[in-house]
C-alpha positions as CSV (number, residue, x, y, z in Angstrom):
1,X,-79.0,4.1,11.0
2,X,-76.4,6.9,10.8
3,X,-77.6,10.4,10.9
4,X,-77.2,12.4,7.8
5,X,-75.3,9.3,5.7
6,X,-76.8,7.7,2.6
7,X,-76.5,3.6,1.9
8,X,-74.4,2.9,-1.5
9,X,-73.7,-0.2,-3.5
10,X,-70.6,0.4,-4.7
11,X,-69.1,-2.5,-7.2
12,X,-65.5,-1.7,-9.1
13,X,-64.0,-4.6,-11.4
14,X,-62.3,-7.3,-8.8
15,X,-58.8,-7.8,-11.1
16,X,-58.3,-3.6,-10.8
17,X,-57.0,-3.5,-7.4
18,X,-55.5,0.2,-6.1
19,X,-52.0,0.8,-5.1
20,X,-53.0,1.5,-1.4
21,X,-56.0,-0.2,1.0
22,X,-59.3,1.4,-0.7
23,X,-60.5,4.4,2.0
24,X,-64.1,4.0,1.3
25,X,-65.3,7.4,2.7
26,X,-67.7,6.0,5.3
27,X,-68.6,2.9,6.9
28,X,-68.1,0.3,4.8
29,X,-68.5,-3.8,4.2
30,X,-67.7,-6.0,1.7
31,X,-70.2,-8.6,-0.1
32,X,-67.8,-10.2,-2.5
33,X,-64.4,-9.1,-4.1
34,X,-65.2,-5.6,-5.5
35,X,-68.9,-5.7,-4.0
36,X,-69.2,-3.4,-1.3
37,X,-72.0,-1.7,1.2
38,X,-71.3,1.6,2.0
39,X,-72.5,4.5,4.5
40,X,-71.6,7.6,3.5
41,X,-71.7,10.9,4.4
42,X,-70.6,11.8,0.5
43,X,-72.7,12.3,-2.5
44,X,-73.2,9.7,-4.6
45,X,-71.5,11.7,-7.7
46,X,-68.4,12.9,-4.5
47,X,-68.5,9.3,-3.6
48,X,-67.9,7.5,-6.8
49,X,-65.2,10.1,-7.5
50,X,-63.5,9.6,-4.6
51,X,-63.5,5.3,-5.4
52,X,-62.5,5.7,-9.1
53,X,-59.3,8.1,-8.2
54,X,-58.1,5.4,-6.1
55,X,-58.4,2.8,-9.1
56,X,-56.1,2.1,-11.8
57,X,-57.2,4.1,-15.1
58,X,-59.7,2.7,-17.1
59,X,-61.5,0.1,-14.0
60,X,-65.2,-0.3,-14.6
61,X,-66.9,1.1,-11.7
62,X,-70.9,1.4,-10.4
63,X,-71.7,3.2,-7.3
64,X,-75.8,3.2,-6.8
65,X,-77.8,4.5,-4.2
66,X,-80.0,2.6,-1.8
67,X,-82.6,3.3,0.5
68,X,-81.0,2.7,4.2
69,X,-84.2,0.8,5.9
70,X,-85.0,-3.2,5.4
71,X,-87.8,-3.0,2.8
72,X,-84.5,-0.9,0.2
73,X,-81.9,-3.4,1.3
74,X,-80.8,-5.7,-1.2
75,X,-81.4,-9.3,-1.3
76,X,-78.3,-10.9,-1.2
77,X,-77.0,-14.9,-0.5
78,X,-73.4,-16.2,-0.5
79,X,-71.8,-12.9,0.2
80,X,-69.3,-12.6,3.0
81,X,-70.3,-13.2,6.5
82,X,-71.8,-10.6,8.8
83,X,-73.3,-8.6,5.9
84,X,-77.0,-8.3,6.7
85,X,-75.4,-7.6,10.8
86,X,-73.9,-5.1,9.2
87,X,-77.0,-3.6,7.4
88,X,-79.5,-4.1,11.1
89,X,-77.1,-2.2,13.2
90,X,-76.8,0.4,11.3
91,X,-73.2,0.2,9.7
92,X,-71.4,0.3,12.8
């Protein structure tokens, strides 16, 4: 795991896409459209800020924290490949 970064779920509503490619402050991989893992060196509160300025007015938006070892990872099927990968080798 990444020194100093904290694991986010981060989920914004899929039909809101931003102008430009999303700059997710951190490592990052998508689950599903608007589902994403992040690493982070950010706050959550700096974090979510950070998302919801690059989405259109208005987009429903949930950034959570999650605890970055195997027994806080959540339990996922279905999502896009190489997700749990991802999550082993640390983000990278």
């Amino acid at each position: 795991m990444a020194e100093d970064t904290s694991l986010y779920l981060i989920w914004h509503d899929p039909g809101a896409a931003p102008a430009e490619p999303f700059d997710m402050h951190g490592d990052a991989h998508p689950l599903a459209k608007g589902l994403w893992l992040v690493r982070s060196h950010l706050t959550r509160s700096r974090l979510y800020h950070r998302i919801k300025w690059q989405l259109p007015d208005g987009t429903a938006l949930a950034c959570a924290p999650l605890a970055d070892n195997p027994d806080g990872w959540p339990k996922f099927k279905g999502m896009e490949a190489g997700a749990l990968a991802w999550l082993k080798a640390g983000g990278a």
